[in-house]
N, CA, C and O of each residue as an XYZ file, in Angstrom:
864
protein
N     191.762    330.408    183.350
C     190.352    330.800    183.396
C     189.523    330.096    182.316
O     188.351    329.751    182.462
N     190.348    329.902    181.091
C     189.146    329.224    179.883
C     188.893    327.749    180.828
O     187.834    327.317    181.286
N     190.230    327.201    180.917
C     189.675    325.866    181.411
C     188.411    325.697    182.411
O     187.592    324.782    182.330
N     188.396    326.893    183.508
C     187.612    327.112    184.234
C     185.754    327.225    183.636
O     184.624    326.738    183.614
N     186.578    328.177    183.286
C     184.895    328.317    181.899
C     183.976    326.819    181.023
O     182.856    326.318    180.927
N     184.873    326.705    180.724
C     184.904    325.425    179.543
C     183.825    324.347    180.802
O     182.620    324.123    180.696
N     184.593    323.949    181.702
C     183.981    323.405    182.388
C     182.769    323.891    183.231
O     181.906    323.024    183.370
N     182.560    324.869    183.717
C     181.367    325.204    184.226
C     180.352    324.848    183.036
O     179.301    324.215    183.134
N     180.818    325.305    182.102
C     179.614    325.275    180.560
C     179.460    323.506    180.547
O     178.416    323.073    180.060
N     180.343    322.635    181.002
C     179.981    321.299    180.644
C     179.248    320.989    182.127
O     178.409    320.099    182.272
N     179.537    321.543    182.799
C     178.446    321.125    184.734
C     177.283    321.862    183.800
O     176.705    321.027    183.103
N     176.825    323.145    183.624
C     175.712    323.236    183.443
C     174.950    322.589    182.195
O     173.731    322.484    182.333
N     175.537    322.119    180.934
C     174.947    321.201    180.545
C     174.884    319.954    180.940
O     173.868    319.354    180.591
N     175.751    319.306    181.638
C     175.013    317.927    182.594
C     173.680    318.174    183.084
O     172.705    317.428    182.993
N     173.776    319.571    183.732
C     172.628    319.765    184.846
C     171.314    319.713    184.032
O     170.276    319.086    184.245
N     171.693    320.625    182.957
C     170.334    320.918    182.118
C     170.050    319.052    181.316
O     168.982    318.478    181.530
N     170.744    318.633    180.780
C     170.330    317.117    180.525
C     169.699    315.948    181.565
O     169.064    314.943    181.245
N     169.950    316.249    182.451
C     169.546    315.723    184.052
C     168.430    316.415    184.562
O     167.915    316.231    185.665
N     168.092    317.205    183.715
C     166.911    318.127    184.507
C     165.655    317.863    183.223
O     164.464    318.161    183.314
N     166.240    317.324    182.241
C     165.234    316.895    181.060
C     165.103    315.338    181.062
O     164.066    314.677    181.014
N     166.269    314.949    181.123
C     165.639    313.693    181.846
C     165.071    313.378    182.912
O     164.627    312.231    182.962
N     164.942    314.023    183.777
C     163.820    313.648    184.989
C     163.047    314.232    185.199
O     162.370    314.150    186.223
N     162.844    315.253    184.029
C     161.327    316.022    183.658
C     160.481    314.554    182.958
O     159.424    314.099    183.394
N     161.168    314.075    181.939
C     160.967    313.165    180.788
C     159.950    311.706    182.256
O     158.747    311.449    182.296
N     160.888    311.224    183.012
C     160.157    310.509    183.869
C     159.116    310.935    184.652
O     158.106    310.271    184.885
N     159.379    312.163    185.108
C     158.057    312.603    185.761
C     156.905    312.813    185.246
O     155.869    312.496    185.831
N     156.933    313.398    184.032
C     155.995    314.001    183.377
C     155.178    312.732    182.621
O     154.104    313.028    182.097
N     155.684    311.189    182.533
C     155.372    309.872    182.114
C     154.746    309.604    183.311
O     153.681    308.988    183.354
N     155.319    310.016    184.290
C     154.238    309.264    185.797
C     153.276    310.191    186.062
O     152.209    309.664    186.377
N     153.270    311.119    186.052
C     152.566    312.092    186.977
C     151.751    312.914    185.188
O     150.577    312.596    184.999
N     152.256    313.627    184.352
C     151.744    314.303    183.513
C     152.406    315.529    183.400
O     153.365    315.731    184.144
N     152.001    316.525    182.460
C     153.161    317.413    182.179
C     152.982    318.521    183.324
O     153.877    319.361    183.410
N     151.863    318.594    184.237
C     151.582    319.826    185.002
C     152.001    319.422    186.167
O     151.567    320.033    187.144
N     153.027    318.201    186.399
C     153.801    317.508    187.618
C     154.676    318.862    188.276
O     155.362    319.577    187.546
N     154.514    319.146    190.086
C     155.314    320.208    190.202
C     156.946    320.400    189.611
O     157.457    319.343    189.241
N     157.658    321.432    189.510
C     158.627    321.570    189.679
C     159.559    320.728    190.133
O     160.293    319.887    189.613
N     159.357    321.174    191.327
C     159.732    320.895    192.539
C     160.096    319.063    192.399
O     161.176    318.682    192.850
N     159.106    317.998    191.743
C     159.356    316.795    191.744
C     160.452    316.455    190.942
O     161.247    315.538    191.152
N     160.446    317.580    189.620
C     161.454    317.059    188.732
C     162.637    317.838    189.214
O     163.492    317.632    188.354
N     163.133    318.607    190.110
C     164.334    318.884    190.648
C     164.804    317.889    191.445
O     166.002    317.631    191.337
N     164.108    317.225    192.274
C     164.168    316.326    193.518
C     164.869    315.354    192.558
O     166.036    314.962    192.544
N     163.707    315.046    191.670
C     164.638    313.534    190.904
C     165.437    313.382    189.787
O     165.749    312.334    189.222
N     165.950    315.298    189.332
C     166.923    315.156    189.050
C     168.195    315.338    190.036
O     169.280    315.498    189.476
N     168.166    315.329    191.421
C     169.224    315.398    192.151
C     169.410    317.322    191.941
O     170.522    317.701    192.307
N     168.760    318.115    191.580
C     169.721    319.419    191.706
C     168.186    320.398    192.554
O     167.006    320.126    192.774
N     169.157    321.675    192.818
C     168.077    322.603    193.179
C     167.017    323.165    192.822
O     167.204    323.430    191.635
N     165.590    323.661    193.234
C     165.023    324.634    192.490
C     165.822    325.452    191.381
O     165.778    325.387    190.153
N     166.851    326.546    192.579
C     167.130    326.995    191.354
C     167.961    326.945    190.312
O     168.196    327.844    189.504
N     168.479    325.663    190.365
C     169.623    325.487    189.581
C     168.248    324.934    187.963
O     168.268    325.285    186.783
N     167.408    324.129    188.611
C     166.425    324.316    187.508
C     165.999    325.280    187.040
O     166.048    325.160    185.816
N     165.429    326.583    187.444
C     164.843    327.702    186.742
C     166.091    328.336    186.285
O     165.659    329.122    185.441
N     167.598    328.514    186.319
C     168.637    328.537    185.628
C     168.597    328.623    184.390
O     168.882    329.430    183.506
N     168.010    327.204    184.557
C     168.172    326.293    182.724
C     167.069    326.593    182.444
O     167.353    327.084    181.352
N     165.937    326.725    182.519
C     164.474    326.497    182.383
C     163.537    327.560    183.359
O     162.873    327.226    184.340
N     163.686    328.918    182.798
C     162.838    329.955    183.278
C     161.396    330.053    183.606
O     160.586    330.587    184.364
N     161.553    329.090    182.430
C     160.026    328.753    182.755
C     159.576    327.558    181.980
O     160.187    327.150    180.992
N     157.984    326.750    182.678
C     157.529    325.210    182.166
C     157.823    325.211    180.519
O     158.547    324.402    179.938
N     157.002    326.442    179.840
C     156.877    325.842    178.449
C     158.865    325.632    177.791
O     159.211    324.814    176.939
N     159.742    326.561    178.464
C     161.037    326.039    177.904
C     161.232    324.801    177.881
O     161.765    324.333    176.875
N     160.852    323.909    178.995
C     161.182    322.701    179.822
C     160.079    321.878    179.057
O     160.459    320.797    178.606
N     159.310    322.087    178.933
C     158.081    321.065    177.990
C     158.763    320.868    176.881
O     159.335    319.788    176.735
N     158.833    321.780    175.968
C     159.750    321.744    174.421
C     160.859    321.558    174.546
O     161.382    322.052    173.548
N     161.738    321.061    175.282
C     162.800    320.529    175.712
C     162.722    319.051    175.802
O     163.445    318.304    175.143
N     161.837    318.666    176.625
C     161.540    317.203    176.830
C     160.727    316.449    175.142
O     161.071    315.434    174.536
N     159.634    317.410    174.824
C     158.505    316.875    173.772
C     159.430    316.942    172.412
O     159.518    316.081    171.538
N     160.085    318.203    172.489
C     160.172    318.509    170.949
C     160.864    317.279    169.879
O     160.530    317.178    168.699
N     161.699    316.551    170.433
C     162.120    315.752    169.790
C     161.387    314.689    169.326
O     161.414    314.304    168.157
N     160.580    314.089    170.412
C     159.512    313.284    170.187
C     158.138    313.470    169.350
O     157.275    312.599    169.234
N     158.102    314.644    168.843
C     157.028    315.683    168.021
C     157.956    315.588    166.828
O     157.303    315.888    165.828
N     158.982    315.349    166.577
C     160.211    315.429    165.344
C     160.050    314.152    165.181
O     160.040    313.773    164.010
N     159.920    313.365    166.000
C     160.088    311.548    165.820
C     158.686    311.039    165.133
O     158.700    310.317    164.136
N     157.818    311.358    165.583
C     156.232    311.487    165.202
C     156.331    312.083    163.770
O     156.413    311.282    162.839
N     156.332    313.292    163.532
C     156.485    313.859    161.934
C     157.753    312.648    161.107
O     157.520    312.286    159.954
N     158.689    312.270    161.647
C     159.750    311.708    161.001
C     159.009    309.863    160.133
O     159.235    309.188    159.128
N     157.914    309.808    161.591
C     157.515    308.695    161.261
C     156.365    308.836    159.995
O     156.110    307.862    159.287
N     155.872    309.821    159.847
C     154.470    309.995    159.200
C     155.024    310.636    157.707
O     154.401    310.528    156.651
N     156.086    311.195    157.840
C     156.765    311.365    156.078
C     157.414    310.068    155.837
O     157.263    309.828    154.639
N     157.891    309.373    156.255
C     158.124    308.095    155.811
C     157.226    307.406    155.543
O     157.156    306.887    154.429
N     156.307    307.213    156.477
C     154.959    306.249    155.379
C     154.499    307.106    154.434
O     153.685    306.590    153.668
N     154.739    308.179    154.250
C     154.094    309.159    152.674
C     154.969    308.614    151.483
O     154.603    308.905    150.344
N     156.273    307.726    151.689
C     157.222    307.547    150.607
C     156.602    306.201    150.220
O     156.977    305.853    149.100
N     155.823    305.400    150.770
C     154.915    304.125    150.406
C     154.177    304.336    149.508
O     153.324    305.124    149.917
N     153.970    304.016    148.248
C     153.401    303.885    147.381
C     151.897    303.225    147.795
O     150.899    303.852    147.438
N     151.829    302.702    148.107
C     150.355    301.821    148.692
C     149.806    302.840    149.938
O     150.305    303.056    151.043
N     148.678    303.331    149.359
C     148.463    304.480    150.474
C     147.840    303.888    151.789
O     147.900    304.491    152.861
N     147.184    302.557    151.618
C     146.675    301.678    152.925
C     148.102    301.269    153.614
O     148.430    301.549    154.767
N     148.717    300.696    152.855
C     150.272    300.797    153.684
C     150.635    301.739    154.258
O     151.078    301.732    155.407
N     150.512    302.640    153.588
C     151.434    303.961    154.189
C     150.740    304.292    155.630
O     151.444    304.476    156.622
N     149.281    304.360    155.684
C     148.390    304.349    156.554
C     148.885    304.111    157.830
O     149.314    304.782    158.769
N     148.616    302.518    157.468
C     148.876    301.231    158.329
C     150.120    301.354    158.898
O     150.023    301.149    160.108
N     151.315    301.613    158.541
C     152.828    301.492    158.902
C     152.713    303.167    159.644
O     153.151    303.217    160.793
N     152.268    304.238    159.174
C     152.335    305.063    160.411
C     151.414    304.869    161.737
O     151.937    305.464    162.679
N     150.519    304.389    162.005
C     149.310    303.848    163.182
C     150.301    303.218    163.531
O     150.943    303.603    164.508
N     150.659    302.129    162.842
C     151.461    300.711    163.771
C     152.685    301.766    164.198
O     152.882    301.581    165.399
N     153.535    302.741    163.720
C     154.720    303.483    164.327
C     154.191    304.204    165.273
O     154.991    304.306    166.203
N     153.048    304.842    165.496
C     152.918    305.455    166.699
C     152.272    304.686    167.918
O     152.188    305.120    169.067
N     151.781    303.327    167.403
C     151.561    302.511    168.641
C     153.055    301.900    169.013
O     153.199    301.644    170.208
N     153.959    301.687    168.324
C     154.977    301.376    168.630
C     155.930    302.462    169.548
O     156.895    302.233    170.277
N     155.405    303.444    169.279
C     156.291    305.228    170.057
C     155.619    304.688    171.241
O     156.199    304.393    172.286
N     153.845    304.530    170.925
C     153.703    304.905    172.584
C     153.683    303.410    173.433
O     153.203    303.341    174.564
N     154.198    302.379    172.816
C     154.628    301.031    173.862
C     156.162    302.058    174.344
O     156.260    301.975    175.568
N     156.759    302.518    174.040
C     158.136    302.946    174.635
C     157.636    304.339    175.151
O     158.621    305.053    175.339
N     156.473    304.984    175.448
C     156.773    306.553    175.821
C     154.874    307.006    175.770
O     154.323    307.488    174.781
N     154.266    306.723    176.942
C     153.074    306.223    176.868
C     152.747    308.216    177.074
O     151.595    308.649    177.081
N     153.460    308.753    177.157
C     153.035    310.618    176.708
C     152.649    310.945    175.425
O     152.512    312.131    175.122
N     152.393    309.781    174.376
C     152.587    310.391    173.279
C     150.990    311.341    173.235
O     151.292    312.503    172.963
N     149.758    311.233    173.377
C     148.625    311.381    173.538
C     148.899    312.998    174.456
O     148.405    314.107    174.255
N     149.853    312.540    175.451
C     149.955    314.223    175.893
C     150.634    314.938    175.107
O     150.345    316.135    175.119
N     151.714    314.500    174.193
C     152.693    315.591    173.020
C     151.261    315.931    172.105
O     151.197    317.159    172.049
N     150.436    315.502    171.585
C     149.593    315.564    170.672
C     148.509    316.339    171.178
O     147.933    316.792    170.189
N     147.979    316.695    172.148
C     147.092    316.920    172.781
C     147.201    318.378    173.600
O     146.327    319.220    173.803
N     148.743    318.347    174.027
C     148.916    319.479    174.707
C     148.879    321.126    174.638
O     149.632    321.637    173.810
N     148.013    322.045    175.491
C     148.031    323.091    174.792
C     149.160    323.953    174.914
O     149.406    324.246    176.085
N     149.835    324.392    174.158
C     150.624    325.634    174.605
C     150.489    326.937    173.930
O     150.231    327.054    172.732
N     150.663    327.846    174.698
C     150.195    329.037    175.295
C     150.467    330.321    174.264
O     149.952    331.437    174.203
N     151.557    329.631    173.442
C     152.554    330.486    172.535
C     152.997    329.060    170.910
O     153.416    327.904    170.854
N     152.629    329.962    170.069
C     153.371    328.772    168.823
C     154.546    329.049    169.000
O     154.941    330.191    168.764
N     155.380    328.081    169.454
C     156.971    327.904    169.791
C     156.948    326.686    168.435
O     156.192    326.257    167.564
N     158.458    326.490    169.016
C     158.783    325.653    167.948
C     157.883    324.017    168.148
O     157.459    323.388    167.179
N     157.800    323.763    168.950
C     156.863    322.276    169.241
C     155.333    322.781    168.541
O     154.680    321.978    167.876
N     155.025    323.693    168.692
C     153.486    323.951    168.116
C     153.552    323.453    166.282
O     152.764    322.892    165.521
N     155.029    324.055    166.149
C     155.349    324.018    164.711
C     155.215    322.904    163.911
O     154.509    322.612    162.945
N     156.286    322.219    164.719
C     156.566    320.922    164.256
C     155.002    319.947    164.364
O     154.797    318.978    163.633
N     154.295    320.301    165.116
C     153.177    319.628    165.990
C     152.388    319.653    164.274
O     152.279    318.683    163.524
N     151.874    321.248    163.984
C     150.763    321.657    163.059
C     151.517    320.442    161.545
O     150.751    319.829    160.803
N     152.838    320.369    161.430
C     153.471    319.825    160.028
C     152.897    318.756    160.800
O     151.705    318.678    160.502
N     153.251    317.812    161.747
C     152.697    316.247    161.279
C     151.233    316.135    161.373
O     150.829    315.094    160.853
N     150.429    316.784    161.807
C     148.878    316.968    161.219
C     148.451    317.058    159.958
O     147.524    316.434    159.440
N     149.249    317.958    159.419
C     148.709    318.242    157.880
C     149.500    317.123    157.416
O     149.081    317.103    156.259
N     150.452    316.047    157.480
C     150.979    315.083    157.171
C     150.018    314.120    157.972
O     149.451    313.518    157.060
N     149.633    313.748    158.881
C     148.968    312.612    158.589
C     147.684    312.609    157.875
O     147.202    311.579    157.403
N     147.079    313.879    157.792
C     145.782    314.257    157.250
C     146.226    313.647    155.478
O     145.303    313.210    154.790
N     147.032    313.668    155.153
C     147.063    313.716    153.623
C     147.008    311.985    153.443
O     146.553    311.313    152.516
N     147.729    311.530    154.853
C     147.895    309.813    154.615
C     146.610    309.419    155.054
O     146.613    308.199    154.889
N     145.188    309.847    155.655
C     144.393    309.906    155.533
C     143.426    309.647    154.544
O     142.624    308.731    154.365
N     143.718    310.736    153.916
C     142.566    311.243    152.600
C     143.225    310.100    151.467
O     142.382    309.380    150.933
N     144.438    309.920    151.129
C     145.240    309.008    149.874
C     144.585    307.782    150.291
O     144.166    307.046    149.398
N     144.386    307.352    151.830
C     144.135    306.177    151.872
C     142.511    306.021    151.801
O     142.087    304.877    151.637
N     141.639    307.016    151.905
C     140.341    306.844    151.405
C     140.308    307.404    149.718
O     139.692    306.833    148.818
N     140.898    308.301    149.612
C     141.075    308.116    147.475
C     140.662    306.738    147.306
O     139.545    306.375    146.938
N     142.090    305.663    147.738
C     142.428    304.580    147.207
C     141.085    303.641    147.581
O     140.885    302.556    147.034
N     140.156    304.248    148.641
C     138.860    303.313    148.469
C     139.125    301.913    149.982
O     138.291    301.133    150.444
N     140.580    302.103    150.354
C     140.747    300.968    151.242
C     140.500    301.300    152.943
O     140.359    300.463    153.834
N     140.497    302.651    153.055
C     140.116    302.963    154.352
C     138.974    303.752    154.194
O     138.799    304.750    153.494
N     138.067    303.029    155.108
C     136.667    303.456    155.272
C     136.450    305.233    155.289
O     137.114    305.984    156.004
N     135.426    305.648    154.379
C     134.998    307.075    153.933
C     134.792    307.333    155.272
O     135.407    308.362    155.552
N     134.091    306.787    156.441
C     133.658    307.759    157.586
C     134.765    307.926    158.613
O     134.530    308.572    159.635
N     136.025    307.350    158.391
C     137.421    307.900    159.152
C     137.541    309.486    159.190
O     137.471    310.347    158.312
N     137.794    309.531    160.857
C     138.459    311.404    160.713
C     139.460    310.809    161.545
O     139.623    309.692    162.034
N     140.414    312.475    161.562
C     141.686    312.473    162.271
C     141.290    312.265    164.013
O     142.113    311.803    164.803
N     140.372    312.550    164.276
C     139.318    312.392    165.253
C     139.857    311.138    165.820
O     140.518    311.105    166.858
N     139.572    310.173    165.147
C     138.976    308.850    165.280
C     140.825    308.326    165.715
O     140.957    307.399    166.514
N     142.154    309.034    165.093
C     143.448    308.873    165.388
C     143.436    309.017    167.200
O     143.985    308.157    167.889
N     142.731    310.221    167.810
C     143.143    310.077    168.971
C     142.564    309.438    169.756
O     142.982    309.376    170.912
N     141.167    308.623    169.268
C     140.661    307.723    170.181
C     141.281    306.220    170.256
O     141.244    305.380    171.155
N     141.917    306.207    168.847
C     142.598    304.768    168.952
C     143.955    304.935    170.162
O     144.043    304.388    171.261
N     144.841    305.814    169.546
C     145.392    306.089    170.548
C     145.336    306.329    172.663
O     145.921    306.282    173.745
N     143.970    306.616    171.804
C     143.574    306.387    173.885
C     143.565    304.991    174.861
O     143.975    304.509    175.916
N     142.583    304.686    173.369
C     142.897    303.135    174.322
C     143.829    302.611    173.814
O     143.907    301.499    174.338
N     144.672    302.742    173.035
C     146.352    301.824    172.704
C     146.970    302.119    173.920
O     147.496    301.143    174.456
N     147.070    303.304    174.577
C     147.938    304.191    175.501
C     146.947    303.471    176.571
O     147.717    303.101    177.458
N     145.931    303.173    176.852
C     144.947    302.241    178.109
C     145.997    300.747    178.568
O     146.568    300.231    179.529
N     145.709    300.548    176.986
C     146.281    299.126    177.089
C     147.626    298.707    177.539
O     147.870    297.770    178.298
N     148.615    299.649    176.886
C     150.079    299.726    177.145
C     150.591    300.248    178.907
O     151.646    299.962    179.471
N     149.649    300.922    179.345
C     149.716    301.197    180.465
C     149.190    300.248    181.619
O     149.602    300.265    182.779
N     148.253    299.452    181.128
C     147.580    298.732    182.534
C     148.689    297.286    182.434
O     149.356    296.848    183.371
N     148.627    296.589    180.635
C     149.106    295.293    179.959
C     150.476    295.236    179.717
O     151.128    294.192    179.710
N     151.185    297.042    179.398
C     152.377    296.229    178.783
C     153.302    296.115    179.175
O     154.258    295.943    178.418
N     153.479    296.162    180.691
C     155.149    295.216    181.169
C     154.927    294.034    181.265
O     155.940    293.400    181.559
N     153.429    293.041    181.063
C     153.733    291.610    181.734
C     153.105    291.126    180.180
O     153.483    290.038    179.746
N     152.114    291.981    179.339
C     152.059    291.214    177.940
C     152.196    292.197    176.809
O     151.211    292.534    176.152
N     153.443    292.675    176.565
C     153.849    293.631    175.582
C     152.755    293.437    174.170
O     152.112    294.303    173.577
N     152.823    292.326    173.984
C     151.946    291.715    172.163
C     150.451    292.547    172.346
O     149.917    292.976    171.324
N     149.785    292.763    173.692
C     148.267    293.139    173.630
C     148.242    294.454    173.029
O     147.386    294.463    172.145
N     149.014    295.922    173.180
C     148.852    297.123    172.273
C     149.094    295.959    170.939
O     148.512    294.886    171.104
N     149.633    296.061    170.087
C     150.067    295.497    168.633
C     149.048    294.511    168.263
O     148.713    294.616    167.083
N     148.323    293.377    169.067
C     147.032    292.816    168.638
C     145.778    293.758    168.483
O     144.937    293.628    167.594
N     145.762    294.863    169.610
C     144.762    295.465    169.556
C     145.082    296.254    168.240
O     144.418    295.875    167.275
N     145.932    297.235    168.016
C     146.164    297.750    167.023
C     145.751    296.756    165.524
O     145.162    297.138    164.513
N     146.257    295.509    165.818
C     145.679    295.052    164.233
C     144.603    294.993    164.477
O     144.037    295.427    163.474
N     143.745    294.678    165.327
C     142.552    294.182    165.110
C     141.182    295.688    164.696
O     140.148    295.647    164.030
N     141.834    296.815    165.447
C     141.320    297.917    164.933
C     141.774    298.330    163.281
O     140.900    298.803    162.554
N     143.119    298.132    162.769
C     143.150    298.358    161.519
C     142.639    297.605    160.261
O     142.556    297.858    159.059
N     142.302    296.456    161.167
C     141.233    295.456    160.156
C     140.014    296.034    159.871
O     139.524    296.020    158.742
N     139.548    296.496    160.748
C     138.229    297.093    161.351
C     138.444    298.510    160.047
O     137.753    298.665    159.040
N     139.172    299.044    160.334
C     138.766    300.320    159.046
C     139.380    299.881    157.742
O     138.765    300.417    156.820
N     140.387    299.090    157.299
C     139.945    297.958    156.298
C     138.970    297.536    155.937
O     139.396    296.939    154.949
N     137.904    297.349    155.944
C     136.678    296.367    155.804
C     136.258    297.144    154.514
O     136.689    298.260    154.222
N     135.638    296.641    154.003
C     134.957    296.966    152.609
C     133.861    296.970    152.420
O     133.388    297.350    151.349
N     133.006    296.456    153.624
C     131.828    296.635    154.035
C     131.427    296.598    155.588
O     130.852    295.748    156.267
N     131.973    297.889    155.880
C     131.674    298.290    157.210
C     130.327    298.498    157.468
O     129.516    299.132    156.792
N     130.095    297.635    158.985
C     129.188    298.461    159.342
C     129.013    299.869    159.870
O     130.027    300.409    160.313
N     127.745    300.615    159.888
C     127.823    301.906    159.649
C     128.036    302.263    161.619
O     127.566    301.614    162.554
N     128.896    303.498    161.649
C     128.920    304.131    162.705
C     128.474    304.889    163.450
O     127.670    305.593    162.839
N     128.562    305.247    164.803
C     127.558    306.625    165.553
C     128.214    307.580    164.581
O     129.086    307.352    163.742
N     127.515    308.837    164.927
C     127.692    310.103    164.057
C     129.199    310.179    164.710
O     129.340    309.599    165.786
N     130.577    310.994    164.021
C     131.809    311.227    164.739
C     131.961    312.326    165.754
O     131.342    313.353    165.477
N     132.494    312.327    166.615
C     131.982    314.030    168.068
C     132.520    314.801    166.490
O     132.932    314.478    165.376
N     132.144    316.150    167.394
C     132.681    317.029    166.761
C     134.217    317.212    167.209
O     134.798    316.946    168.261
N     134.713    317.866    165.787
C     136.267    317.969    165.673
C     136.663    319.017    167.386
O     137.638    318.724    168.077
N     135.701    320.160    167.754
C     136.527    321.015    168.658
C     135.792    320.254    169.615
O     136.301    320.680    170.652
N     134.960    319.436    169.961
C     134.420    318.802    171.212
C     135.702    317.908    171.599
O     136.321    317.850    172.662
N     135.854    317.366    170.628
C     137.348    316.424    171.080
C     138.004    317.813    171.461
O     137.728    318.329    172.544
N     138.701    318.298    170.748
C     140.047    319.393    171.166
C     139.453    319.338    172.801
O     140.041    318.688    173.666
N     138.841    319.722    172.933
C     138.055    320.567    174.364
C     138.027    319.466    175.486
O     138.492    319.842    176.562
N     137.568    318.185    175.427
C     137.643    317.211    175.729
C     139.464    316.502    176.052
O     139.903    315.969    177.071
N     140.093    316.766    174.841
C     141.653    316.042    175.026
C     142.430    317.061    175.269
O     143.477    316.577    175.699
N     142.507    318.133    175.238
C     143.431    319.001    175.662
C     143.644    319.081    176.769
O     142.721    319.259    177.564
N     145.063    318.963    177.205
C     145.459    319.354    178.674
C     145.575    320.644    178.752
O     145.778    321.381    177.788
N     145.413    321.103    180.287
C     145.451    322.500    180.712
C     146.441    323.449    180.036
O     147.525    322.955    179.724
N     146.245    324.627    179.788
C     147.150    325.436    179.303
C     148.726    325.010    179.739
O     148.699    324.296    180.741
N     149.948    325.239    179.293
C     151.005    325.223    180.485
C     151.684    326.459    180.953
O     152.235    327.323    180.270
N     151.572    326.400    181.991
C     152.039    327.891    183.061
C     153.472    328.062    182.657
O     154.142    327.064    182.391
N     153.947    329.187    182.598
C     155.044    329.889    182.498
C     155.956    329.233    183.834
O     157.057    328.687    183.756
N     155.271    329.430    184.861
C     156.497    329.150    186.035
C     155.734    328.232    187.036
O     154.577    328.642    186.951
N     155.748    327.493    187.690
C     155.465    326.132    188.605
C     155.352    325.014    187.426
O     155.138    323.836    187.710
């Protein structure tokens, strides 16, 4: 009987890894409010062998995101160990245009609302208040322009995530040119002056995806 056991416990973790990986593709093609139903199909198993593992969406969201919300914070305390706070800057922007040439959701991990602070909300709020600090060090230091907000992070990201999506299977280099050519741009030492910035919750309101439902 253990042997019996032992193995069912390794079928249902196949299933559940197979059911996050083809959440992980769907939710890259389609978005995170993609039915069910698509990511069972293309993981090969049943409805309910999915709601099994995954009672409900937000389990299955923080399943797929959370790591990638860990990879994001992982990247943004490492440029805090840079002494040069325009470096430090610069080397986290260039790491998350580099996340989202490989994983063009990153804008939805960042953006997404959920319903309950779970553990992804958690991890989410730490790399905010971490990039906010690589922020502010890098206007202390006088090298990134005073009228930068965190704001202004998810618009670059929009169109990095534009570019990587229309450009980057046939010219990978266009996110990474565009990216320098915007970090030159808040480099400058004599910028020209900008429109007023939206407001901080007009964006939220604006980039937030739909709540995520408990079950479909």
């Amino acid at each position: 009987m253990a042997r019996v056991a032992t193995r069912l416990r390794a079928d249902a973790e196949r299933n559940r890894q197979r059911i996050i990986d083809a959440a992980r593709r769907v939710f890259a093609a389609q978005g995170v409010h993609a039915p069910v139903e698509e990511i069972a199909k293309e993981a090969g198993v049943g409805i309910g062998t999915l709601y099994r593992r995954f009672p409900d969406r937000i389990e299955l969201v923080e399943a797929v995101f959370l790591d990638r919300v860990e990879g994001y914070l992982a990247a943004a305390e490492e440029a805090r160990k840079i002494d040069d706070p325009w470096l430090a800057f610069r080397t986290y922007l260039e790491q998350l245009g580099a996340m989202q040439a490989q994983d063009v959701t990153v804008t939805d991990v960042l953006t997404l609302t959920m319903p309950a602070p779970g553990a992804l909300e958690q991890v989410r709020n730490r790399l905010y208040a971490t990039q906010n600090r690589l922020i502010r060090a890098a206007q202390r230091q006088g090298t990134l322009r005073a009228d930068f907000t965190p704001e202004d992070i998810v618009l670059l990201l929009i169109a990095n995530g534009a570019i990587v999506r229309q450009l980057g299977a046939d010219l990978p280099g266009s996110a990474p040119r565009f990216l320098a050519l915007a970090l030159d741009a808040l480099h400058t030492r004599n910028p020209s002056p900008l429109p007023d910035p939206p407001p901080a919750a007009e964006v939220v309101r604006a980039m937030q995806r739909p709540p995520v439902n408990k079950r479909g």
